[in-house]
C-alpha positions in Angstrom: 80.4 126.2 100.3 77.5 123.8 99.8 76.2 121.8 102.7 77.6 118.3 101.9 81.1 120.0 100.5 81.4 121.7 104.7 80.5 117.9 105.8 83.1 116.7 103.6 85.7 119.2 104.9 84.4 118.6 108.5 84.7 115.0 108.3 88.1 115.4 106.8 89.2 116.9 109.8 88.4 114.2 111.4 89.7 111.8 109.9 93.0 113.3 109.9 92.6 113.7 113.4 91.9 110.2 114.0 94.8 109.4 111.6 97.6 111.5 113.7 96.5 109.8 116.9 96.8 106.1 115.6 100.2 106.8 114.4 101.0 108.0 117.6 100.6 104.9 119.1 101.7 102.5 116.4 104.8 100.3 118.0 108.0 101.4 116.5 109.3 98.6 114.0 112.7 97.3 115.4 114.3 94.5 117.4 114.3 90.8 116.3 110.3 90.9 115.6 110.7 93.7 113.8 109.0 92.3 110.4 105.7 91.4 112.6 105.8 95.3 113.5 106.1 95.7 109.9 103.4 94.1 108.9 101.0 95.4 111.6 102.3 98.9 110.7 101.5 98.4 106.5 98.3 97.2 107.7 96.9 99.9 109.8 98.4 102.6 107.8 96.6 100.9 104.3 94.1 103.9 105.3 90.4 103.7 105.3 87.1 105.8 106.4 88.3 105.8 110.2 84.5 105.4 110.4 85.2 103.8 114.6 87.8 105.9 116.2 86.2 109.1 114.2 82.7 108.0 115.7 84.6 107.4 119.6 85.6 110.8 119.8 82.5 112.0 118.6 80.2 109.8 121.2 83.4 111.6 123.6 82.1 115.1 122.7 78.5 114.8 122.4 79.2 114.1 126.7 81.7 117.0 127.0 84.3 114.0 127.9 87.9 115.6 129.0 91.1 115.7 128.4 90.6 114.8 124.7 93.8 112.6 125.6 91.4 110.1 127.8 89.7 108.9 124.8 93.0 108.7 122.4 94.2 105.6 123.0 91.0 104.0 122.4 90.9 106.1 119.1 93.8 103.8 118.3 92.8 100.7 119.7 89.8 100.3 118.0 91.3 101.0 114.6 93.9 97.9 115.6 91.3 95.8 116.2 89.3 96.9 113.3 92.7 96.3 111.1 93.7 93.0 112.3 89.7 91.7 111.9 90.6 92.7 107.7 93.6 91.2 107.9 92.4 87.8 108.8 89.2 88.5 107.1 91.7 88.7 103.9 93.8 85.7 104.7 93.7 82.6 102.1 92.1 80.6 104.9 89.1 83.3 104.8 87.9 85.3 101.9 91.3 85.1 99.8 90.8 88.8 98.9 94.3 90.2 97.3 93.4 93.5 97.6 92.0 95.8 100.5 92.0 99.9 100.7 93.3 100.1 97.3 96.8 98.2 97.4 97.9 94.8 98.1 96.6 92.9 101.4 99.1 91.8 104.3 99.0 88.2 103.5 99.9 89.4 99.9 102.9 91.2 100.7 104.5 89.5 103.9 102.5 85.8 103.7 99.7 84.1 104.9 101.9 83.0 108.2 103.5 86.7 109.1 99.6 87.9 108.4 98.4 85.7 111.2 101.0 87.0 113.4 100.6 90.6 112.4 96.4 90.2 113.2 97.6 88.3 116.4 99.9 90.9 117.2 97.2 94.2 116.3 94.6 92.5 118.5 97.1 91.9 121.4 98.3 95.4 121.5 95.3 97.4 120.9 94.5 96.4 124.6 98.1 97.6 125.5 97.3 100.8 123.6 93.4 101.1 125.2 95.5 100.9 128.8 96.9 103.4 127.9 94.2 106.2 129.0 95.0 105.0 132.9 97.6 108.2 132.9 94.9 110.3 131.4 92.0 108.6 134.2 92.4 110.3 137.0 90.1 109.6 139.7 87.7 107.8 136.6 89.7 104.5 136.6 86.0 102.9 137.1 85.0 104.5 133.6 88.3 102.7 131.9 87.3 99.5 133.4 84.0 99.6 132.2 85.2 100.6 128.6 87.6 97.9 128.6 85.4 95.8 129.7 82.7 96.5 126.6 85.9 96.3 124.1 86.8 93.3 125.0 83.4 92.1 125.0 82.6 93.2 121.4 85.3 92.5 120.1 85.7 88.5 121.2 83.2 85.5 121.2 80.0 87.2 122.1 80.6 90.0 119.4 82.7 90.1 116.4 84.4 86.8 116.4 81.4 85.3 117.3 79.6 87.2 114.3 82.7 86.0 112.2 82.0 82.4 113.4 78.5 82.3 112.3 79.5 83.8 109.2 82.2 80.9 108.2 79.4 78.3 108.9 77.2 80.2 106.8 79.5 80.0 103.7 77.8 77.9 101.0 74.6 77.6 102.5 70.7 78.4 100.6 68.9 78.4 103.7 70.2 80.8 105.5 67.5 82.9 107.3 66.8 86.6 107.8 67.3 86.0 112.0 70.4 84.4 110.9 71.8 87.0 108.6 71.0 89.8 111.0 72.7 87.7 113.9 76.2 87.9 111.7 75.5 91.5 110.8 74.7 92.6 114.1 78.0 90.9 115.7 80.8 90.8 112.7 79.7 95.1 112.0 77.8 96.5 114.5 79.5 95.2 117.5 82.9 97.6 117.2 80.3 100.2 115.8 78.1 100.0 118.6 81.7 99.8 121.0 83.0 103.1 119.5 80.0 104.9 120.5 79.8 103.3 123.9 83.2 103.5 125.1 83.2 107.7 123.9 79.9 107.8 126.2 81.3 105.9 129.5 84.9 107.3 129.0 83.5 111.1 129.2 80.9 109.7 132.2 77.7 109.3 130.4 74.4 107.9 132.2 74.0 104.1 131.9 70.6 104.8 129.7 72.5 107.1 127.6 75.2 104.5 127.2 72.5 102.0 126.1 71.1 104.6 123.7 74.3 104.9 121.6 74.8 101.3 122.1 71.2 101.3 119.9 72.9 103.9 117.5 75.9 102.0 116.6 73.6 99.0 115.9 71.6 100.5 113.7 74.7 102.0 112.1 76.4 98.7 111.7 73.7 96.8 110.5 72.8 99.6 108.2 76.4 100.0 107.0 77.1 96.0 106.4 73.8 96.1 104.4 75.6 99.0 102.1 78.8 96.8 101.9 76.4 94.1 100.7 74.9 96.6 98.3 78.0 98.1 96.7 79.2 94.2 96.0 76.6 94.1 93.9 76.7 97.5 92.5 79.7 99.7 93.1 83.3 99.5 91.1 86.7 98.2 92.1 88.5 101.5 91.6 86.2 103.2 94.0 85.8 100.2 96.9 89.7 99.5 96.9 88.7 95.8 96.9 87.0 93.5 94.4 83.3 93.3 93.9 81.6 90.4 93.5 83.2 88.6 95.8 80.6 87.6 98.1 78.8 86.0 94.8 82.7 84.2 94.2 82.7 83.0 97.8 78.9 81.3 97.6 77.6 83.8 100.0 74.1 84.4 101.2 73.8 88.5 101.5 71.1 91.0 102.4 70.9 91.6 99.0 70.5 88.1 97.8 67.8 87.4 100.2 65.7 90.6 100.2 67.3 92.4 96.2 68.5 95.5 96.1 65.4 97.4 96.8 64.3 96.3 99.5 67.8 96.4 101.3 68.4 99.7 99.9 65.0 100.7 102.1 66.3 98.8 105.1 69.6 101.2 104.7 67.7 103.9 104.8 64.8 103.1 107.5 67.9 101.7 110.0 69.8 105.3 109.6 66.8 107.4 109.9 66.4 105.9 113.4 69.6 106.5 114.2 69.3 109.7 113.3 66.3 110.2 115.8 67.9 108.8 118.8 70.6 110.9 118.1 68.4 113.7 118.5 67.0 112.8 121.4 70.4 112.8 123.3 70.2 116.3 122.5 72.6 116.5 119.8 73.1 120.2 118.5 75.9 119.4 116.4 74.7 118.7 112.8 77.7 116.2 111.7 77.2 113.5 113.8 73.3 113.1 112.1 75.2 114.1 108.9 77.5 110.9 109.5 74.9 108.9 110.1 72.9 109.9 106.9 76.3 109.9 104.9 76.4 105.9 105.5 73.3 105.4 103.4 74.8 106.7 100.1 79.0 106.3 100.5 79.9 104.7 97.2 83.1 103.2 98.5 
């Protein structure tokens, strides 16, 4: 078995791991807002690369964290927050993207108004879902906090949505600058990145520098991995993304790639992930996938 055909397998595993756990602790679709349910549930379950819960647990092992069932629930909540971000990122309102993971989007199949509610509703119980881990705490209640306490932070107005914000108001606009660019890149990505790996660290009882290390990690992941999405809108194939490309061209959108081409973002990618890579290795990291990961982000084609 070839090297990148075992990281394949290995990262399969993962995945499926990551996928058994968020079903687990998917809200059961009944009672009189049962359609709402519905909707959340067709969302999360559109699939994806699992890229955030799949990184949690790893940031969760690379501290020998225990019992593997502390860091579940945020496994799960992260991909909810993740989800309902694409579903209002989808919405008519937003980017007006039909498609998303291969089939139709939310606001497609159940409306533009359920869609709202079903993004509402993901983002509401991913924190019911993170609360979770409390039975699985023990005397570490302090390390929940403190992981709640960076979700809810990178997710909301000094994160994501505020990476989102900037990224409306920079719709249709030339002069949009490199400090600019990053600024969405580094909040509408990065931020949940960068939370994955921060909340696996605290929640198995990582150092405070440590914690700040993989903080580093997941930015340079994010930023490197919204710089590929920018990339394969230029380059990759509809069949392969699951979306449309072009669409950030459609929309009127200042990119990586429009300010810097292709070259010189496809450079960035690389020089971004190769630091990664390093600090990785300074935490001591034995186990080859999580630097395989990393270097995988550079050349995914979808």
């Amino acid at each position: 078995m070839s090297a990148n055909t075992e990281f394949e397998s290995q990262l399969q595993k993962r995945v499926e791991y990551a996928e058994q756990v968020i079903e687990k602790y998917l809200p059961a679709a009944e009672g009189n807002q049962k359609t709402v349910i519905e909707a959340m549930n067709y969302s999360v379950l559109a699939g994806g690369k699992r890229l955030r819960p799949v990184l949690l647990r790893e940031s969760f092992e690379l501290f020998h964290g225990t019992p593997e069932e502390l860091a579940q629930p945020f496994m799960a909540a992260m991909e909810m927050i993740h989800t309902y971000s694409l579903v209002h990122d989808d919405l008519p309102a937003m980017d007006n993207d039909e498609y998303r993971r291969g089939r139709k989007t939310t606001h497609a199949v159940y409306g533009a108004g359920m869609a709202t509610l079903a993004g509402d509703g993901l983002l509401n119980y991913a924190f019911e879902t993170a609360l979770k881990a409390s039975a699985f705490a023990g005397e570490h209640q302090d390390r929940l906090i403190a992981a709640l306490k960076v979700l809810g932070e990178k997710a909301g107005i000094y994160g994501m949505v505020g990476g989102q914000c900037a990224d409306i108001e920079a719709e249709k606009r030339s002069d949009l600058t490199q400090e600019e660019l990053l600024f969405i890149h580094e909040n509408k990505t990065a931020a949940m990145i960068e939370s994955s790996l921060m909340i696996g660290a605290i929640l198995a009882g990582a150092a405070e520098a440590d914690v700040q290390k993989m903080q580093r990690i997941g930015h340079n992941i994010g930023v490197a991995f919204q710089i590929q999405d920018d990339i394969l809108d230029v380059t990759g194939n509809q069949e392969e993304l699951g979306k449309p490309i072009g669409s950030d061209e459609k929309n009127g959108k200042t990119t990586y790639v429009t300010l810097f081409g292709l070259e010189k973002s496809k450079q960035d990618v690389a020089a971004l992930s190769e630091e990664a890579v390093r600090l990785t290795q300074q935490l001591g990291e034995e186990d080859a996938f999580l630097l395989q990961l990393i270097r995988w982000l550079i050349s995914r084609e979808k």
